[in-house]
Wavefront OBJ file of the C-alpha trace (Angstrom):
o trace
v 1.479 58.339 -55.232
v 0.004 55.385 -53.580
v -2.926 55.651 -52.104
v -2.630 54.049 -48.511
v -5.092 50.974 -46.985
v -7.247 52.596 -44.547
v -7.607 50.380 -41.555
v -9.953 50.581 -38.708
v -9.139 49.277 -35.841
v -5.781 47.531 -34.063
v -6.714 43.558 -34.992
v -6.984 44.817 -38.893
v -3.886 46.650 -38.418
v -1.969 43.775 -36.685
v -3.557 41.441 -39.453
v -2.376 43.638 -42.000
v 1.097 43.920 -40.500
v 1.420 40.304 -39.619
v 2.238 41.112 -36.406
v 0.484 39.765 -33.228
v -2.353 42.086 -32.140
v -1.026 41.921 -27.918
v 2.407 43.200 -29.400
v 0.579 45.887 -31.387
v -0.767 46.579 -28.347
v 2.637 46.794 -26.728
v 4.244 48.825 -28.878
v 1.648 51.881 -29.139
v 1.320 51.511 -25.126
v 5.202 51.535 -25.150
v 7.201 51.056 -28.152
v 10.340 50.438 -26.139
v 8.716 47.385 -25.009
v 8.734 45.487 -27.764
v 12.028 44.014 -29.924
v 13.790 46.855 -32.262
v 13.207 44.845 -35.179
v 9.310 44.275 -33.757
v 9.202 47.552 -33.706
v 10.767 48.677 -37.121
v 8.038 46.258 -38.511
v 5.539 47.892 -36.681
v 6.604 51.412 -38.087
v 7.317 50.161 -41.422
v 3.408 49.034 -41.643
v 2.390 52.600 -40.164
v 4.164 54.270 -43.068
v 2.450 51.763 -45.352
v -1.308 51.975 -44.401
v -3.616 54.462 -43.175
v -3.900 53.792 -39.346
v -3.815 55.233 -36.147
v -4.830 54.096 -33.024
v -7.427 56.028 -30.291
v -4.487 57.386 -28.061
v -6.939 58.582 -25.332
v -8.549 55.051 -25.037
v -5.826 53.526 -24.646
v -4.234 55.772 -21.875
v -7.369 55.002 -20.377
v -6.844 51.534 -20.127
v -2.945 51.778 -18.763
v -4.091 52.953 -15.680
v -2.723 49.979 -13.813
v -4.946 48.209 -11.523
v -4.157 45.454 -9.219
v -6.924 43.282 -10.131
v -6.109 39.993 -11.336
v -8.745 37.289 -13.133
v -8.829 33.697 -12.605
v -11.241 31.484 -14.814
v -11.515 27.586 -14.579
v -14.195 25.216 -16.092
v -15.381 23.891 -13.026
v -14.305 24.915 -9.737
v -16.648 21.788 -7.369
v -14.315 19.588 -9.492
v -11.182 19.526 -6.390
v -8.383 19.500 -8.685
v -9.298 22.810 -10.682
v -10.251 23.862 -7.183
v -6.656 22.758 -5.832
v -4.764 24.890 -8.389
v -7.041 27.742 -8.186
v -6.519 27.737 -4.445
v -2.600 27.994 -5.250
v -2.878 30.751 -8.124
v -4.886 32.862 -6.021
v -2.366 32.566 -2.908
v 0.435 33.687 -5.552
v -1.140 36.766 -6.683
v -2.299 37.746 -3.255
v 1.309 37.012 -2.465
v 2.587 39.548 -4.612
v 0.323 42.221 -4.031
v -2.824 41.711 -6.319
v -6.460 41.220 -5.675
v -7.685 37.943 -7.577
v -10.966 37.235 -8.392
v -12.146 33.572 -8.851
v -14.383 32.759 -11.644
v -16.048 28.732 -12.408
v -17.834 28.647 -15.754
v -19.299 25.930 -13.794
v -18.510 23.478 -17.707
v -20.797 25.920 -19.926
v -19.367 27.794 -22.641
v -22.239 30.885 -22.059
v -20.437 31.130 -18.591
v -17.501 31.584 -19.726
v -18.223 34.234 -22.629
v -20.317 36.491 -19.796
v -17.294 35.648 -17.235
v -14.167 37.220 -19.994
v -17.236 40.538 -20.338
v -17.146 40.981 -16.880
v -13.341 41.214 -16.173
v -13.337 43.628 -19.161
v -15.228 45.805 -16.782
v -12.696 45.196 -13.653
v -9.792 46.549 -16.308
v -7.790 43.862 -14.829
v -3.838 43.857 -15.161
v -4.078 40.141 -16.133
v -6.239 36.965 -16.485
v -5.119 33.344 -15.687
v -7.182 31.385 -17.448
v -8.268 27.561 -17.635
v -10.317 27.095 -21.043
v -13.214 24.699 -21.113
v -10.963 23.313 -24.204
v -13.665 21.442 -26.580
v -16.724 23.490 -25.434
v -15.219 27.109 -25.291
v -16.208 29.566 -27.801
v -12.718 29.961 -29.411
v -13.142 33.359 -31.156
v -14.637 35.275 -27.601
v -11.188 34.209 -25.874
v -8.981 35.011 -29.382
v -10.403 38.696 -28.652
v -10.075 39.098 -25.379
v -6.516 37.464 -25.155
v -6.004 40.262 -27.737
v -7.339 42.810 -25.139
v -5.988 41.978 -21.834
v -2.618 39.785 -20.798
v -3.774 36.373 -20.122
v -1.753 33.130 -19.463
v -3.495 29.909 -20.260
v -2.917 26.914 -18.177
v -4.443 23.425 -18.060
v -6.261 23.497 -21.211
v -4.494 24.839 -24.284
v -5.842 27.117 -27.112
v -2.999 26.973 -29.707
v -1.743 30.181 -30.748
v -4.017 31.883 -28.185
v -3.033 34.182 -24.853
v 0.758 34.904 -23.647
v 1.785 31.541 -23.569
v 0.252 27.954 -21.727
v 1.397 26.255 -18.705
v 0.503 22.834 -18.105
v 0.824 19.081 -17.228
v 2.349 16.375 -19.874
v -0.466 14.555 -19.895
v 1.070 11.922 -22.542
v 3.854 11.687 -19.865
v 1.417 10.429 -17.173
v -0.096 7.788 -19.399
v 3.164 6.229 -20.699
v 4.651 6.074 -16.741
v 1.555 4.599 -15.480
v 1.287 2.160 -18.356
v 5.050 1.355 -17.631
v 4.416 0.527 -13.950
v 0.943 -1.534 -15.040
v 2.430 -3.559 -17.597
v 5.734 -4.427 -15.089
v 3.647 -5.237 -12.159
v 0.387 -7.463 -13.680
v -1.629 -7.698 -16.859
v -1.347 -4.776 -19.189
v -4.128 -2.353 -18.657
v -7.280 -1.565 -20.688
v -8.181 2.054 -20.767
v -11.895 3.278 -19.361
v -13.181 6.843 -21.004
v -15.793 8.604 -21.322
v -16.791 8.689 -25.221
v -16.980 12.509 -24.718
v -15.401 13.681 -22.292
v -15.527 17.719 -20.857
v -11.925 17.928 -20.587
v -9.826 17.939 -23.535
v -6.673 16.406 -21.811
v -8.780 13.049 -22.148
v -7.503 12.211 -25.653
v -3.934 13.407 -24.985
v -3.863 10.820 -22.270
v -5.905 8.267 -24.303
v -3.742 8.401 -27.414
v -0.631 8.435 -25.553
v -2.091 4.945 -23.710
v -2.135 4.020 -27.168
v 1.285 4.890 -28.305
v 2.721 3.210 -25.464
v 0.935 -0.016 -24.988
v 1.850 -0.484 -28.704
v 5.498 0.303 -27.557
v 5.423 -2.591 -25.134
v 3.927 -4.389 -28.271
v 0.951 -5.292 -26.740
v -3.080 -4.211 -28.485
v -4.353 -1.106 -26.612
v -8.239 -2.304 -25.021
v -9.956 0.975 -25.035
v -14.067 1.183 -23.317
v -15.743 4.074 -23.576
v -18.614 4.923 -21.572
v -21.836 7.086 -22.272
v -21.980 10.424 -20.458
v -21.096 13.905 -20.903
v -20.888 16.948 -18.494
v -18.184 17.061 -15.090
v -20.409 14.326 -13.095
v -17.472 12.077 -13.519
v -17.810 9.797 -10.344
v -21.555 8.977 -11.456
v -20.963 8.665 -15.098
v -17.969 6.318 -14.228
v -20.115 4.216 -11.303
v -22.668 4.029 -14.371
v -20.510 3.146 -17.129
v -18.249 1.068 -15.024
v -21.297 -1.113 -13.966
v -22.319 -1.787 -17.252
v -19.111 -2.355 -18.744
v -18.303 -5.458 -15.337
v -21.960 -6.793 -16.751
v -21.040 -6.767 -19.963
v -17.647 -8.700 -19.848
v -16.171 -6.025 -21.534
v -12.682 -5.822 -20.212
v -9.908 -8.230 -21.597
v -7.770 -7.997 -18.849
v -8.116 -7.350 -15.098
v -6.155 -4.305 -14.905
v -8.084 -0.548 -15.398
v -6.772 2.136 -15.963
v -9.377 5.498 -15.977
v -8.652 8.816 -17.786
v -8.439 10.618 -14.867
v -9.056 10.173 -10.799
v -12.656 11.030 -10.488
v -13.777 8.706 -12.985
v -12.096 5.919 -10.928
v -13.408 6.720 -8.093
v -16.904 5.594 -9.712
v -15.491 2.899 -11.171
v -14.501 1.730 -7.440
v -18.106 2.047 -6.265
v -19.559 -0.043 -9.489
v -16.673 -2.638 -8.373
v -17.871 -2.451 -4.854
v -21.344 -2.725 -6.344
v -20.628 -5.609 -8.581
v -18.925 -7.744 -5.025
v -15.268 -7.596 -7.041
v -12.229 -6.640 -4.809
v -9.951 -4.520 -5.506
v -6.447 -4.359 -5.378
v -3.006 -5.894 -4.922
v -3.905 -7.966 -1.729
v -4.629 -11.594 -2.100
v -8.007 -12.181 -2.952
v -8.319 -9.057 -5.446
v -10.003 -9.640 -8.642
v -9.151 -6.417 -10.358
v -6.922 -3.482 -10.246
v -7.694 0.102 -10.653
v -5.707 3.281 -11.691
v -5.896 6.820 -12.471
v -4.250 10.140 -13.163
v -4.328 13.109 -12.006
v -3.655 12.680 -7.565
v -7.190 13.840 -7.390
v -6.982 15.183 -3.264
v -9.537 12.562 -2.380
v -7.664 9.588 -4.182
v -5.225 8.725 -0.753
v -8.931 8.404 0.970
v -10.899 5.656 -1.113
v -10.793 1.990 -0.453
v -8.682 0.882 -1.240
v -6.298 4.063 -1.881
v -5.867 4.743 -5.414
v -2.772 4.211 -7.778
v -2.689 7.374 -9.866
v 0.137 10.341 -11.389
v 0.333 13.339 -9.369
v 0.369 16.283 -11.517
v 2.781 19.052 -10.203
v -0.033 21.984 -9.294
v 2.702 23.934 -7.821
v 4.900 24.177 -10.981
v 1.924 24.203 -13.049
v 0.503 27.174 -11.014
v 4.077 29.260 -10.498
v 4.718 29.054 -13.782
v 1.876 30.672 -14.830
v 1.528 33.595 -12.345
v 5.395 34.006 -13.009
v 4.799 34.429 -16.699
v 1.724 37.040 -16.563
v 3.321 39.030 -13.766
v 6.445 38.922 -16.513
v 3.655 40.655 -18.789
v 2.290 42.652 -17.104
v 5.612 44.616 -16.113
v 6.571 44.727 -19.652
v 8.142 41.906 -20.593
v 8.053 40.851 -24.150
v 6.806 36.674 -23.425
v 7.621 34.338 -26.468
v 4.370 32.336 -26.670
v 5.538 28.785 -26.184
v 4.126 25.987 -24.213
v 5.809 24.618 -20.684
v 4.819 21.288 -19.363
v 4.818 19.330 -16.332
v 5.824 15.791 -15.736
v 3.779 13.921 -13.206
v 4.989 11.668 -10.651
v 3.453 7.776 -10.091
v 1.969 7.433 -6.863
v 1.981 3.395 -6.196
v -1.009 2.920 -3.291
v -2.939 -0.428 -2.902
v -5.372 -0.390 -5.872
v -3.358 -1.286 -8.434
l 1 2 3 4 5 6 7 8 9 10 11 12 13 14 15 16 17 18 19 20 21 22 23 24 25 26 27 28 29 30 31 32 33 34 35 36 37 38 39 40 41 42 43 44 45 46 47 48 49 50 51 52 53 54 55 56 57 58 59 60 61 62 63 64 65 66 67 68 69 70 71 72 73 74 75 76 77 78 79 80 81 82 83 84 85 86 87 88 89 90 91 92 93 94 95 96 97 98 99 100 101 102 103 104 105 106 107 108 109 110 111 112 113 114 115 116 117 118 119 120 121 122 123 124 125 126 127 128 129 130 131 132 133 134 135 136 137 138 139 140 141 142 143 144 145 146 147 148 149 150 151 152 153 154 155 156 157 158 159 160 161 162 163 164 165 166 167 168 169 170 171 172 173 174 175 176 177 178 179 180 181 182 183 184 185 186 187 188 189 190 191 192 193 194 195 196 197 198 199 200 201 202 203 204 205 206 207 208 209 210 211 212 213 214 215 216 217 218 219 220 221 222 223 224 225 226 227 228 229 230 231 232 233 234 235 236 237 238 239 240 241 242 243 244 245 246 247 248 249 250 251 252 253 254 255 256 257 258 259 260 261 262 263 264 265 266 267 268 269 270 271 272 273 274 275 276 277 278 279 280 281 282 283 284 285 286 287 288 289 290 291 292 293 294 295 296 297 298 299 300 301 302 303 304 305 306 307 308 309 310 311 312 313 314 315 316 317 318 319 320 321 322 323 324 325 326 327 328 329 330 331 332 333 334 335 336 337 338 339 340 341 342
């Protein structure tokens, strides 16, 4: 007779199985939860290997509460702070207590933030990864441990499923518009930036300004961390000094970083905008709340925080009542918002 693979725990199991470790999960906290061929696999690898999970544990975590996490990067930054505001009033909404977390752009944060909802038991966790600077294994095992929806900032293969903006989609609409209106844009950066939706937007600037048949002008800027309006004042200074863009048409990876760039123009005496007299125009992305308010107003794609948001909640409260999600990823297009920088 053969002798069967003793396994320890449920991520060896699931491993073993080649099953994912949340539907594991699912099935032993209900196996009529799961698909019947899920869960003919799932009792196939029983018979096969030596494994059973700690039944009274686990009852202990099904008692339901009605606590619900929310994690961003960077909540001072307004447009993690505008979504937040919009998950929160969803859950609340439908009868959960959220609890608002910033990991404030450090990756320690955000490892002791995921230990203390383990201690609330929450039902769920909406979560917006640092990206880049996350510790990717700590959120592989607690995805594995608690329902949690990513949105903004995707881990592939990681959580329920992601919900997000199509970031290449706001790049090739505002590079459209730039192109149609006045000189093709060159593209201001930072060379690292904190969010990882940078380089989707940068190399889909790329892929379209090469559409239009026209050479991409990229200028990256020194910096790193989420003080985006001083890094791009700084950078945006010494990049007017230095001649270094070809044309007279900006566009910046996202809103806050144009704001700076506004003040180094103001700084460097240039005027900005459509109006006669304007020496260079400015864009961004992103509809950053404060972007209606500078001077002049800023050009920019609105990302859609309300789908973004409902879409998420939707999916974990779709979880949480025992719902089998297929992990897939659902974006956003943004809309152009023309104002009188660019």
């Amino acid at each position: 007779m053969t002798q069967k693979t003793k396994i320890r725990n449920m991520e060896e199991f699931a491993a073993a199985s080649g099953i994912s470790r949340p539907t594991v999960s699912k099935y032993f906290n209900d196996p009529d939860s799961v698909r019947v061929s899920t869960r003919e696999r799932i009792e196939r690898a029983l018979e096969a290997h030596d494994y059973r999970p700690n039944i009274f544990a686990m009852n202990q975590n099904r008692k339901a509460t009605k606590n619900i996490g929310i994690v961003v990067p960077y909540l001072a930054d307004p447009v993690f702070a505008e979504i937040a505001r919009k998950t929160e009033q969803r859950c609340i909404d439908a009868g959960f207590r959220p609890t608002l977390y910033s990991a404030h752009g450090h990756r320690e944060l955000e490892v002791e933030i995921l230990d203390s909802l383990r201690s609330l038991k929450p039902a769920g966790v909406l979560m917006a990864p640092l990206g880049r600077g996350s510790d990717q294994a700590e959120i592989e095992k607690f995805c594995a441990d608690v329902p949690t929806m990513l949105f903004d900032s995707n881990i592939e293969g990681v959580g329920l499923a992601f919900s997000g903006s199509d970031n290449p989609q706001f790049a090739r609409l505002v590079v459209d518009y730039l192109c149609r209106t006045g000189e093709p844009p060159c593209f201001f950066e930072m060379k690292k930036p904190a969010n990882p939706n940078a380089n989707k937007r940068r190399q889909a600037y790329i892929a379209a300004m090469e559409a239009l048949g026209l050479d991409p002008q990229i200028v990256s800027i020194d910096g790193e961390g989420w003080s985006f309006e001083e890094i791009g004042r700084l950078g945006g200074i010494k990049a007017l000094s230095e001649n270094a863009f070809a044309t007279n048409t900006i566009l910046c990876s996202n809103d806050r970083l144009a704001i700076g760039f506004l003040v180094a123009c103001y700084e460097r005496g240039l005027p900005v905008g459509l109006a006669e007299g304007s020496a260079i125009r400015v864009a961004g992305m992103d509809d950053h709340p404060f972007s209606r308010y500078t001077c002049p107003p800023l050009t920019t794609i609105a990302q859609d925080f309300d789908a973004v948001s409902g879409h998420a909640v939707d999916t974990l409260f779709r979880a949480i009542e025992g719902e089998e999600i297929e992990q897939r990823t659902v974006l956003f297009e943004g809309k152009l918002v023309m104002r009188q920088s660019a």
